[in-house]
C-alpha positions as CSV (number, residue, x, y, z in Angstrom):
1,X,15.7,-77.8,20.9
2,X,17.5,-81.3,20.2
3,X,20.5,-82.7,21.0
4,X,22.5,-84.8,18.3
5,X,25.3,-86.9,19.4
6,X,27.4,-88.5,16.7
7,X,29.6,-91.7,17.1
8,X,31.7,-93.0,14.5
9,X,30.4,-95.6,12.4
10,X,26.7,-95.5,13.7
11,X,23.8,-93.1,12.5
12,X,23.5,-90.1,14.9
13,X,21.2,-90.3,18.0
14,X,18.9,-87.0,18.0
15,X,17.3,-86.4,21.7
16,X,14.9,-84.4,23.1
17,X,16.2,-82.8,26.8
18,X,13.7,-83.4,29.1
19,X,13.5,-81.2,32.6
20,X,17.0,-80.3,33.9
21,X,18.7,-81.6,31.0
22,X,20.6,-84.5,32.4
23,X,21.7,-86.8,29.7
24,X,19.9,-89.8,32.1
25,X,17.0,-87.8,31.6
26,X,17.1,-87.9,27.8
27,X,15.3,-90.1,25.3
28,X,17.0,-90.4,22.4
29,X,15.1,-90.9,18.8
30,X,16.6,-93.4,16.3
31,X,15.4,-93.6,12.9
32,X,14.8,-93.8,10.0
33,X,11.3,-95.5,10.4
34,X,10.7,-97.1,6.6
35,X,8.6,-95.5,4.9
36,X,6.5,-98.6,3.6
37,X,6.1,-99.2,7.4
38,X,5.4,-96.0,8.4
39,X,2.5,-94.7,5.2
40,X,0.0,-97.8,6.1
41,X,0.5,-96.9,10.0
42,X,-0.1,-93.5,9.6
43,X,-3.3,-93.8,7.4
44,X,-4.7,-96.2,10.8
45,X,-8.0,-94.4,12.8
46,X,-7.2,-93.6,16.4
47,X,-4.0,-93.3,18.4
48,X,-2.6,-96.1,15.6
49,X,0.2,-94.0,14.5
50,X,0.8,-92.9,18.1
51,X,1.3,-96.8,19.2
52,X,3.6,-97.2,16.0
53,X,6.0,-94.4,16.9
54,X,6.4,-95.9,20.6
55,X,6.9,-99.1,19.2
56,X,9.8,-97.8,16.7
57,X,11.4,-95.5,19.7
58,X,11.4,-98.9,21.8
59,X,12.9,-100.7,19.1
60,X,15.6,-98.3,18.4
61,X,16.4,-98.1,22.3
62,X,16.6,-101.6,23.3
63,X,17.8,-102.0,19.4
64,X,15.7,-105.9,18.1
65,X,12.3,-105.5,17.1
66,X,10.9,-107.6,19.7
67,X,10.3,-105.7,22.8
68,X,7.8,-105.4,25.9
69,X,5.0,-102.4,25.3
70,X,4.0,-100.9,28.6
71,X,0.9,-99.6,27.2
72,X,0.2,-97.2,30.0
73,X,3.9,-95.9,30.1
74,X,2.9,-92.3,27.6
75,X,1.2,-90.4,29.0
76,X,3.4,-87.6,27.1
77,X,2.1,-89.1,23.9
78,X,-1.4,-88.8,24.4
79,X,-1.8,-92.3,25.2
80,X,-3.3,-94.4,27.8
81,X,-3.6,-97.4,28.3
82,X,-7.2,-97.5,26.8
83,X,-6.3,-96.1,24.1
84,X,-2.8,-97.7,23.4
85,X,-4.3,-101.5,23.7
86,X,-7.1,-100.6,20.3
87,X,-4.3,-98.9,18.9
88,X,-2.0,-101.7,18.6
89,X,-4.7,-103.9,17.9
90,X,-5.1,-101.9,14.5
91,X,-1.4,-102.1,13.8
92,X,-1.3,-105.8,14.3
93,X,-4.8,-106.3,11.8
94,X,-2.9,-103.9,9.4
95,X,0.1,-106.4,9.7
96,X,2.6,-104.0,11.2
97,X,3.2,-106.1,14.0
98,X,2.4,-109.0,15.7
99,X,1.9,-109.4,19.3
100,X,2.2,-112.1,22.2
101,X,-0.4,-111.2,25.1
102,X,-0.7,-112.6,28.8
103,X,-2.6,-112.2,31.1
104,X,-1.5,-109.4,33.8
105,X,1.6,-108.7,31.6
106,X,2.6,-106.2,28.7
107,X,1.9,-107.3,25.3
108,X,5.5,-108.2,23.8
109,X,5.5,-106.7,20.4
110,X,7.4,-107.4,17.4
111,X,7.8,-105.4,14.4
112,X,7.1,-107.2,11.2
113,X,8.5,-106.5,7.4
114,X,6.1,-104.7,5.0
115,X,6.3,-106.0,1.5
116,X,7.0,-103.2,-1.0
């Protein structure tokens, strides 16, 4: 089941209850995720489109599309973090995003603009 909550003026936040149900334990989904964004991610090998939809949740939570990427944080995904790291590698080639990478630290993303 999913939760909607609906605020004026803003699009409506659609969650997914996790456990007991709490709203702290709820993640909520924002969208839309653009199309022309989305089709070239989703056509990516490996766990591509799985890195793309945690980088567009992250985005709509914190709300800019720059944003920190704990790559081993989804395990509920399917995703470690062997097989987030290639991933986003992929998305960045593809020019989906582009990353900054330290040493020792998460990977801070940002999501770029696809051309039509």
């Amino acid at each position: 089941m999913l939760d909607v909550e609906r605020e004026p003026g803003c699009k409506p936040a659609v969650s997914v209850p996790a456990g007991s149900g709490s709203a702290s334990a709820r993640r909520p989904l924002y969208g839309p995720i653009p199309w022309r964004w989305w089709l070239p991610a989703s056509r990516l090998p490996r766990r591509a489109p799985h890195v793309g939809m945690v980088c567009w949740l992250l985005a709509g939570w914190e709300r800019p599309a720059v944003f920190e990427l704990a790559l081993d944080g989804w395990p509920d995904l399917g995703l470690s973090r062997f097989s987030a790291s290639p991933g986003l590698d992929l998305l960045e080639r593809a020019g989906l995003v582009s990353t900054v990478r330290s040493p020792g630290r998460s990977p801070i993303v940002t999501i770029l603009d696809v051309e039509a």
